[in-house]
C-alpha positions as CSV (number, residue, x, y, z in Angstrom):
1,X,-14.0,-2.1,26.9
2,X,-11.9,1.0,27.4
3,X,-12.6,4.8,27.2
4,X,-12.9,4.7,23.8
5,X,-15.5,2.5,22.5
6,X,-18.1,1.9,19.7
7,X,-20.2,-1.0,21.3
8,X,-21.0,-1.8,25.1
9,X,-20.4,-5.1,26.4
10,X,-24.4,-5.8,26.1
11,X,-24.4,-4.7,22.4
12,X,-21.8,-6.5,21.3
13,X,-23.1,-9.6,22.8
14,X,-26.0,-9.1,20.7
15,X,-25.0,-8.2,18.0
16,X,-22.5,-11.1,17.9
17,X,-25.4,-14.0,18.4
18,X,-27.5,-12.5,15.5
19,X,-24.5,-12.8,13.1
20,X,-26.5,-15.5,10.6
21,X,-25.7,-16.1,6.8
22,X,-27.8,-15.2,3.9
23,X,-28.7,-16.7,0.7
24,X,-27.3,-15.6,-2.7
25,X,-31.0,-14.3,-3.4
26,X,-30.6,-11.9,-0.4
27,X,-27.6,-9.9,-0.6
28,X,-28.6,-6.2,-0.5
29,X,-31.8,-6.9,1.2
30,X,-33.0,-4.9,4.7
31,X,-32.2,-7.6,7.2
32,X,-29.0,-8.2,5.3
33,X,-27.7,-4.2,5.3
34,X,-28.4,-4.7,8.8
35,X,-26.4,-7.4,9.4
36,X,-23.6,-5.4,6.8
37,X,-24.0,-2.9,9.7
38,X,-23.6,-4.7,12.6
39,X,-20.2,-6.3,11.3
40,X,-19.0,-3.2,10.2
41,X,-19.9,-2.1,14.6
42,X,-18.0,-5.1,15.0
43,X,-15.1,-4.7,12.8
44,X,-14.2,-1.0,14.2
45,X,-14.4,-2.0,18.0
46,X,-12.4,-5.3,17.6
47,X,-9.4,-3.2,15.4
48,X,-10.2,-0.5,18.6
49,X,-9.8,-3.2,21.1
50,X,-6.4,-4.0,19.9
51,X,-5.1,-0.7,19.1
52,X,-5.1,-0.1,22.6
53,X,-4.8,-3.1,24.3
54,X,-7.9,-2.8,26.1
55,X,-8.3,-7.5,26.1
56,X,-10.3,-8.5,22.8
57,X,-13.8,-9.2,23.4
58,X,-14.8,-9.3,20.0
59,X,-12.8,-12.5,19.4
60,X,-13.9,-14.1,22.8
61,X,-17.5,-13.5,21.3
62,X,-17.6,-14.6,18.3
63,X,-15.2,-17.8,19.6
64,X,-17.8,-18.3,22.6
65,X,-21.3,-18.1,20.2
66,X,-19.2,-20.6,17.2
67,X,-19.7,-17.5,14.8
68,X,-16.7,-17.8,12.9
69,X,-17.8,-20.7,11.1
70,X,-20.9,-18.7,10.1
71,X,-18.2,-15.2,8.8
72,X,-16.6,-17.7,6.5
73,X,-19.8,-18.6,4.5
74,X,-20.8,-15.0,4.5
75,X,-16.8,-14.0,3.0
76,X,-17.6,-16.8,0.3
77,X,-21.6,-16.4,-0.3
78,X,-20.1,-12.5,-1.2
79,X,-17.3,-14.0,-3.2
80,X,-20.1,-15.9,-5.2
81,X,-22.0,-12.7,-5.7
82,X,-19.3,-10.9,-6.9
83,X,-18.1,-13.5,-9.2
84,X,-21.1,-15.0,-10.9
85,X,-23.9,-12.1,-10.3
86,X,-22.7,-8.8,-10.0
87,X,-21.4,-9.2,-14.1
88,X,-24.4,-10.0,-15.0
89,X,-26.2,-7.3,-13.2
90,X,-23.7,-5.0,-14.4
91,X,-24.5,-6.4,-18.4
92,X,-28.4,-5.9,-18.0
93,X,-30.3,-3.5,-20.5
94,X,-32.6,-2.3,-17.7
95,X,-30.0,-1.3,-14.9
96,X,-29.2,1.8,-15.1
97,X,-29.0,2.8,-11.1
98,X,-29.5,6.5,-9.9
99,X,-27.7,5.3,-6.9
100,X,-24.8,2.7,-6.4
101,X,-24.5,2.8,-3.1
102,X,-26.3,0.2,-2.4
103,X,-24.5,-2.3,-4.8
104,X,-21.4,-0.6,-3.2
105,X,-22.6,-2.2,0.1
106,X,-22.7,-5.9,-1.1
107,X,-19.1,-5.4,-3.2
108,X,-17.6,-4.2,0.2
109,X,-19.4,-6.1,2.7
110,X,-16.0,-9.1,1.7
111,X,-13.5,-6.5,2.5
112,X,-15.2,-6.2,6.0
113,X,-15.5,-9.7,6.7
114,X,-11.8,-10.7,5.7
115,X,-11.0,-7.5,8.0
116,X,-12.7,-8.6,10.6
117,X,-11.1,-12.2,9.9
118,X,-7.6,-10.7,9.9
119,X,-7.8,-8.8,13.4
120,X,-9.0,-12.0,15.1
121,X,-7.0,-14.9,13.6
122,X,-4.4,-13.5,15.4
123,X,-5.6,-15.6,18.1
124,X,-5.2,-19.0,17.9
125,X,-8.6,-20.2,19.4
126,X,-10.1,-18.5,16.5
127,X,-8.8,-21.0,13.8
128,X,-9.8,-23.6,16.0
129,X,-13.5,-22.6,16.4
130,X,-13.5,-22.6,12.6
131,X,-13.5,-25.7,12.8
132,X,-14.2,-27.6,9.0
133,X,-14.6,-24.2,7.3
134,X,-10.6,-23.7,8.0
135,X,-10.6,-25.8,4.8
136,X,-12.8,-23.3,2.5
137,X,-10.7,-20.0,4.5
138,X,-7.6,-21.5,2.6
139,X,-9.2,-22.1,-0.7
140,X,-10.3,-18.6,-0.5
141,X,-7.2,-17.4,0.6
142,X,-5.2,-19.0,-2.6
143,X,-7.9,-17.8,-4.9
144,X,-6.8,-14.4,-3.7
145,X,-3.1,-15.0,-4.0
146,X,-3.2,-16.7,-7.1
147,X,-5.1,-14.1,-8.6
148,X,-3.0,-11.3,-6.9
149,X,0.1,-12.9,-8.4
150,X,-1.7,-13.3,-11.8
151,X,-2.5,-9.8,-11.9
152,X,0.5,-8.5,-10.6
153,X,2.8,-10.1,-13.7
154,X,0.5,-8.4,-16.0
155,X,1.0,-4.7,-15.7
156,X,1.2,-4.6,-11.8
157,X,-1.4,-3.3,-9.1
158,X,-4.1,-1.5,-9.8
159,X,-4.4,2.2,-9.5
160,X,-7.1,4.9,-8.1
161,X,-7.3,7.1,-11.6
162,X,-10.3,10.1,-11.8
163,X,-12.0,10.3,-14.8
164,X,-15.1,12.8,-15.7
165,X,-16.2,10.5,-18.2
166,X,-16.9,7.1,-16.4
167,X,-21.0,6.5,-15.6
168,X,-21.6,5.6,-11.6
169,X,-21.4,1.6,-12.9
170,X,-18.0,1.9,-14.3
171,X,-16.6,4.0,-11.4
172,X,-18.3,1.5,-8.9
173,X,-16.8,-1.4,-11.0
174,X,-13.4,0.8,-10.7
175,X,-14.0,1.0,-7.1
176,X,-14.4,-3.1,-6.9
177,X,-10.9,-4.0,-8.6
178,X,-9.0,-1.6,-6.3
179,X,-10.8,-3.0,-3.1
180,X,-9.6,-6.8,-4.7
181,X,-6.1,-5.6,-4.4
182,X,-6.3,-5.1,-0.6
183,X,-9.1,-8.1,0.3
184,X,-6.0,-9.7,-1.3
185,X,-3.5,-8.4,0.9
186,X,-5.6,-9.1,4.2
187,X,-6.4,-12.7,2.8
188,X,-2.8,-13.1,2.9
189,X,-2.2,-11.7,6.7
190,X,-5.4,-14.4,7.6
191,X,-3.3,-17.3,5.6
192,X,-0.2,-16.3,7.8
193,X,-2.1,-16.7,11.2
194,X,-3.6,-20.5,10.2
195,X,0.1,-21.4,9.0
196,X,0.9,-20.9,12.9
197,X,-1.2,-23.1,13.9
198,X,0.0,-25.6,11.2
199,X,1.1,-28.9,14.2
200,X,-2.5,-28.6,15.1
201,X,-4.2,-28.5,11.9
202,X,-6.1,-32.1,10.4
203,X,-3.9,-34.2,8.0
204,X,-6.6,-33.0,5.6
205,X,-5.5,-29.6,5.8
206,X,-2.0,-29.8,6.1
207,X,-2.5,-32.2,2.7
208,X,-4.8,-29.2,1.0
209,X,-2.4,-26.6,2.3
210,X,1.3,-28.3,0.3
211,X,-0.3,-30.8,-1.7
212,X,-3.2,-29.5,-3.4
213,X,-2.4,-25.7,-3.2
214,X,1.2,-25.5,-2.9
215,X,1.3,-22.4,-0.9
216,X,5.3,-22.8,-0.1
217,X,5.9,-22.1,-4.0
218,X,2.8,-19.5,-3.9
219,X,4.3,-17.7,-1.3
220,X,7.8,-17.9,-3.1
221,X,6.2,-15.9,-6.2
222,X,4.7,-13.3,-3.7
223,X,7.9,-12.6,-2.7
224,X,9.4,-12.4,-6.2
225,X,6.7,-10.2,-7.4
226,X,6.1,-8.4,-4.5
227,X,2.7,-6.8,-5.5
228,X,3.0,-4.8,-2.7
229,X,5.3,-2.5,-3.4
230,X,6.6,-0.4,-7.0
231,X,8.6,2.2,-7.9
232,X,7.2,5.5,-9.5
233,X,8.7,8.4,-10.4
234,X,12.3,6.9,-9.7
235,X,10.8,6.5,-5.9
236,X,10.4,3.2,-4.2
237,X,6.3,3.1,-3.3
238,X,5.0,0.9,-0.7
239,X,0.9,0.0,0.1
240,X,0.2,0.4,3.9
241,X,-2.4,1.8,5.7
242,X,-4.4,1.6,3.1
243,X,-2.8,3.6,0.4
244,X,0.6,3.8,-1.3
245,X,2.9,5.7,0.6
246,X,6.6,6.8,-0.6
247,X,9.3,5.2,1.2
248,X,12.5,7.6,2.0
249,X,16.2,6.1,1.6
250,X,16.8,5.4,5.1
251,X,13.2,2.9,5.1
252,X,13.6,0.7,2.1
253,X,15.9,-1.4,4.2
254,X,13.0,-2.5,6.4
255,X,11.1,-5.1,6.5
256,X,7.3,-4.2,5.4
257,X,4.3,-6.3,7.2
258,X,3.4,-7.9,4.1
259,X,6.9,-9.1,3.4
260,X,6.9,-10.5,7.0
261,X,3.5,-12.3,6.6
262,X,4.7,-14.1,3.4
263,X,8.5,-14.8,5.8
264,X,6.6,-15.9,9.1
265,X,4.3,-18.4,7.0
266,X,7.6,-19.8,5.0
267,X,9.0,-20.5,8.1
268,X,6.0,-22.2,9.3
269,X,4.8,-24.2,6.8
270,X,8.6,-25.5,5.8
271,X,9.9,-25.8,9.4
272,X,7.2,-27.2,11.7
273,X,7.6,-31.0,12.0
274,X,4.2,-32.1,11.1
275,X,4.4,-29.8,8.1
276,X,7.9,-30.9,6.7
277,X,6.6,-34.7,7.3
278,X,4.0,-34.0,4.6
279,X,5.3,-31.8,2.1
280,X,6.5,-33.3,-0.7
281,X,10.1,-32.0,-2.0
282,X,9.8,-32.5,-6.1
283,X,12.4,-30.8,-8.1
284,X,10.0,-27.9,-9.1
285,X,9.5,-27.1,-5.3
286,X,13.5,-27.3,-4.9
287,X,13.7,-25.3,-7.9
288,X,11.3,-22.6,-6.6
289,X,12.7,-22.7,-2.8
290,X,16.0,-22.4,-3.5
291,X,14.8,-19.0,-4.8
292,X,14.8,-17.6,-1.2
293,X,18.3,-17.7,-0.6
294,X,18.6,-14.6,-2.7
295,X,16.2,-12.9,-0.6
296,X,17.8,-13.8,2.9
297,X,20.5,-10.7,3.8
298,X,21.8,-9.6,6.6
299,X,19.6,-6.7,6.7
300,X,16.8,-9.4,6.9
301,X,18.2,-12.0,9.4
302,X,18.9,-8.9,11.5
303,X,15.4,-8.2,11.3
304,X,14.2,-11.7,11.7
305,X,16.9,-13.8,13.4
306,X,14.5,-16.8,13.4
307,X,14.8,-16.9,9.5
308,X,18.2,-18.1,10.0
309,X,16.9,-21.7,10.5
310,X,15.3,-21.5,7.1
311,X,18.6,-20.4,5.3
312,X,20.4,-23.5,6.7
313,X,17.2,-25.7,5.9
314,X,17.6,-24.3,2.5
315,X,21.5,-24.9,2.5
316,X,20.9,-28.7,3.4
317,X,17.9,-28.6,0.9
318,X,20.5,-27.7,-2.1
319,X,22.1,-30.8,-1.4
320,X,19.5,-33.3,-1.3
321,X,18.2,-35.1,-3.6
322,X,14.3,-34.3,-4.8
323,X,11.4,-36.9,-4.1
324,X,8.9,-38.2,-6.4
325,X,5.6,-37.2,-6.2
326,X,3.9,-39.4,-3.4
327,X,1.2,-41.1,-4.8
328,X,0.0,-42.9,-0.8
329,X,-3.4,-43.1,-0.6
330,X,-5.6,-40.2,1.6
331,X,-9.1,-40.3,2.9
332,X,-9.8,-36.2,3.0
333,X,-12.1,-34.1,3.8
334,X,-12.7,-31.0,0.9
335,X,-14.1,-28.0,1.0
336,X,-17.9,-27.6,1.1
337,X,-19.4,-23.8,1.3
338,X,-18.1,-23.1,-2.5
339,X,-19.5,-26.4,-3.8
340,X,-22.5,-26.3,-2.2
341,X,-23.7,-22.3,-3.3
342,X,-22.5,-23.5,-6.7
343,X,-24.5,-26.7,-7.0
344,X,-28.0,-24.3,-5.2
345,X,-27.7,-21.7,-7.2
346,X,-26.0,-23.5,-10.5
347,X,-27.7,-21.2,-13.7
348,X,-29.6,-19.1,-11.5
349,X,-27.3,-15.9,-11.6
350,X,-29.6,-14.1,-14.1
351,X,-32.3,-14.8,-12.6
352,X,-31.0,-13.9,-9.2
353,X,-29.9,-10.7,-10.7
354,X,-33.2,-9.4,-12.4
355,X,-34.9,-10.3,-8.7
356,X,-32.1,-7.5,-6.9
357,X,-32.5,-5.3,-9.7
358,X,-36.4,-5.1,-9.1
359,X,-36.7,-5.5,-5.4
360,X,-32.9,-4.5,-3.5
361,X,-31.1,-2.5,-6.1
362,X,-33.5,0.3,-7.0
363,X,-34.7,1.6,-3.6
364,X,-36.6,4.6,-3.3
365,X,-35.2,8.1,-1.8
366,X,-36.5,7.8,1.3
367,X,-34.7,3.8,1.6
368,X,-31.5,6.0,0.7
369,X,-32.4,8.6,2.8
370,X,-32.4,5.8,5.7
371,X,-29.1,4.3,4.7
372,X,-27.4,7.5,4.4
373,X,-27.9,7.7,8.4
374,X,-26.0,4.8,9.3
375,X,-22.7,4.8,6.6
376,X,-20.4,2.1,6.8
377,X,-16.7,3.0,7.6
378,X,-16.0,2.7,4.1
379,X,-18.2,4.8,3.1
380,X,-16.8,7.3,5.1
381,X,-13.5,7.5,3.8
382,X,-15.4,8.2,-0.1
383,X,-17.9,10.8,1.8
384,X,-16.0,12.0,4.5
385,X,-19.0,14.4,5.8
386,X,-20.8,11.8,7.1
387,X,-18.2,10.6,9.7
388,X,-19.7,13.4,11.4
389,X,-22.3,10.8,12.0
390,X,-19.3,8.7,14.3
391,X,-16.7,10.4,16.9
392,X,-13.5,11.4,15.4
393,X,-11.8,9.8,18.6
394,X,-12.9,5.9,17.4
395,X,-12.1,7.1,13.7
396,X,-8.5,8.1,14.6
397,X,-8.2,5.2,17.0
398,X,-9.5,2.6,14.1
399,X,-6.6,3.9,11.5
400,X,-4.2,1.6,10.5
401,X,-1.5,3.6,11.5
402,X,-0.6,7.1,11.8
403,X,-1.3,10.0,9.2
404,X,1.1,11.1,6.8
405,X,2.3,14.8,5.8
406,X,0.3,15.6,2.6
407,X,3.4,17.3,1.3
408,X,6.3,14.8,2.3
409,X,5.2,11.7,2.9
410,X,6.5,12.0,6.7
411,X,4.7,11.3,10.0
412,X,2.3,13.8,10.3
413,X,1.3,15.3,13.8
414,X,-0.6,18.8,12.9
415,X,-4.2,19.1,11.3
416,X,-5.1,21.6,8.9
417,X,-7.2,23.9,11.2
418,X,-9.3,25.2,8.8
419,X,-10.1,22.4,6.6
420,X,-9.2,19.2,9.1
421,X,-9.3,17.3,6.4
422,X,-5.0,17.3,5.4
423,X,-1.8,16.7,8.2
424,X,1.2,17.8,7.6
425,X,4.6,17.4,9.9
426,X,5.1,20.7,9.9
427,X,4.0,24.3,9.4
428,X,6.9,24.6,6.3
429,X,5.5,21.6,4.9
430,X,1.9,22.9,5.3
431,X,2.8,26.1,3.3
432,X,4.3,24.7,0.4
433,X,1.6,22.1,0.0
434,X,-1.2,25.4,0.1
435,X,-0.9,25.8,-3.7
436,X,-2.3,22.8,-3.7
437,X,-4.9,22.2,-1.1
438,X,-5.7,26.2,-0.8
439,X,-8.5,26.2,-3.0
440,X,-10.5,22.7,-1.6
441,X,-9.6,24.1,1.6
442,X,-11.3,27.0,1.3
443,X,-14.4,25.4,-0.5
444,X,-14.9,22.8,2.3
445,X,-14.3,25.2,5.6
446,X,-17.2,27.6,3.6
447,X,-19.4,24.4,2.9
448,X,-19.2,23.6,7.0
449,X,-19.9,27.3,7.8
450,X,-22.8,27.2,5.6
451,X,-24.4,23.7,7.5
């Protein structure tokens, strides 16, 4: 696997071909933090393995052992939980946790899974080893959408806001609606890399993807809203890398990823033969495509020439004239993992509940004691002490992208040498931005000497 590495080639193997999926009942159980574990160890070497170009056995794994199938009922079973139990845990008289991390687990063990989704899809074996459960991956990734676009027209992202006030429940169901922003936004990079395989996809669900869902018009109101990016303090913010960063003059021109995800699967899904054959043109699709040509500059077609085919599709699509609904008759397949944990577990969720309140969700010190030795990569970035735990080499090799000044905004290069918790891009930069940071910097480089 490289110099830098997490897993061995043994381990991984392992711990690939003991991926299983749980019931509802068992979220937050021992067998299933393990599991939470494991994909976490998996997650960080397959972003590691592409980072540095090292091949990608994470993906040949989990294509070889037919585990993708079994991620995409884990993302949903968590979906479920989220939706229909966590509320009612949340409303119960008798919870009143000492501890929330290990309700944090279950609300973040979706954003790892639709991670883990997002670096592999890339390939195009993957989607194909999905095999029927391609169908529930799109219904999950317009449920995300839909409700990203929903949100995003009323009042716009959410934001990270401190308060001394809130109780550990209402941070931790803070924490929740912030980490639904960006599942989101990696739901939408995974929805991308099925649309390129859209002239090998089943009639079925090419028909779920521009009949039943509409994603072409979807997609049209991410770009409108653009929930992505957002202008505060007079200065154009974009989210990447995990956080929103300021964009100076000279970058608002460029194309972000997410704005090129939403692009790429445009072109796809209006552009590929098999898709244009199927997708029905009604004069609220025509109304809603013609939006693009508002979007398409020069500054864009310089940065994606290809999308020059779409303007001229949309040219020729202004003067034709808009189809009726099609009303042929289709044998489908549908989606079956959502159905199916509904139907098992249909007025169950406060029963499931009160069973995790009693038996997963109020551990004991020393059950903390033995999760706080093995934290999960998010956790790290709340507690950063206990990346000690890790090797700063994989951390830094796992990050998104490179650090930013703490003062500007800019690439950052330098550490602070005390602290090495803030970069900066400079030593100016580092000494106006000590007013600031001075005081926790002193604080933490005490609390390390005292260890």
């Amino acid at each position: 696997m490289g110099d830098l590495e997490l897993l061995l080639p043994g381990e991984a193997d392992v711990l690939v071909r003991g991926l299983r999926s749980f019931p509802l009942l068992e979220m937050g159980s021992g067998g299933w933090n393990q599991q939470h574990e494991n994909v976490e160890k998996l997650n960080m070497q397959a972003i590691l393995d592409a980072t540095t170009s090292q091949g990608e056995p994470i993906q040949e794994l989990l294509v070889t052992h037919g585990k993708i199938p079994t991620l995409v009922v884990e993302l949903i079973t968590v979906e479920m939980w989220k939706q229909k139990v966590f509320p009612v845990l949340c409303r119960l008289e008798d919870f009143k946790p000492q501890n929330t991390f290990p309700i944090y687990m279950v609300v973040h063990h979706e954003a790892s899974i639709i991670n883990l989704l997002e670096t592999v899809f890339f390939h195009k074996e993957v989607c194909e080893s999905a095999e029927d459960t391609v169908l529930d991956l799109i219904d999950y990734c317009h449920r995300k959408l839909t409700l990203l676009v929903a949100r995003t027209s009323h009042g716009g992202p959410p934001e990270e806001e401190e308060s001394q006030h809130s109780t550990p429940m209402q941070e931790l169901q803070k924490q929740a609606e912030l980490m639904e922003f960006e599942i989101a936004l990696k739901a939408l990079s995974v929805l991308r890399y099925i649309t390129d395989c859209v002239d090998s996809l089943s009639l079925s669900i090419l028909n779920r993807m521009l009949s039943t869902h509409n994603l072409p018009c979807l997609l049209v109101e991410l770009l409108e809203h653009s929930p992505w990016s957002k202008r505060k303090g007079g200065k154009l913010q974009r989210f990447e890398g995990g956080c929103w960063q300021t964009v100076g003059p000279s970058e608002q021109q460029k194309l972000s990823k997410l704005d090129g995800q939403v692009w790429i699967a445009l072109y796809n899904l209006l552009l590929s033969h098999e898709a244009r054959a199927r997708y029905c043109l009604t004069s609220f699709a025509k109304e809603q495509l013609l939006k693009l040509r508002a979007f398409l500059t020069d500054t864009l077609l310089d940065q994606l020439p290809n999308l020059a085919d779409l303007q001229g599709f949309l040219a020729h699509l202004a003067l034709t004239e808009t189809q009726p609904p099609k009303k042929d008759l289709v044998l489908e397949q549908i989606p079956e993992i959502w159905e199916r944990l509904e139907r098992e577990n249909r007025g169950k969720w406060q029963a499931i509940a009160k069973h995790q309140l009693q038996h997963v969700f109020s551990p004991s010190e020393q059950d903390l004691r033995l999760q706080a030795r093995r934290p999960s990569q998010a956790f790290l970035t709340t507690f950063p002490r206990w990346a000690e735990t890790y090797r700063l080499d994989v951390l830094e090799a796992v990050a998104p992208e490179r650090p930013r000044c703490a003062y500007c905004s800019a690439e950052a290069s330098k550490r602070c040498s005390r602290c090495q918790n803030e970069w900066y891009c400079c030593r100016e930069c580092q000494v106006k931005h000590w007013e600031k940071h001075g005081k926790a910097c002193v604080l933490v480089a005490q609390g390390d000497r005292a260890k």
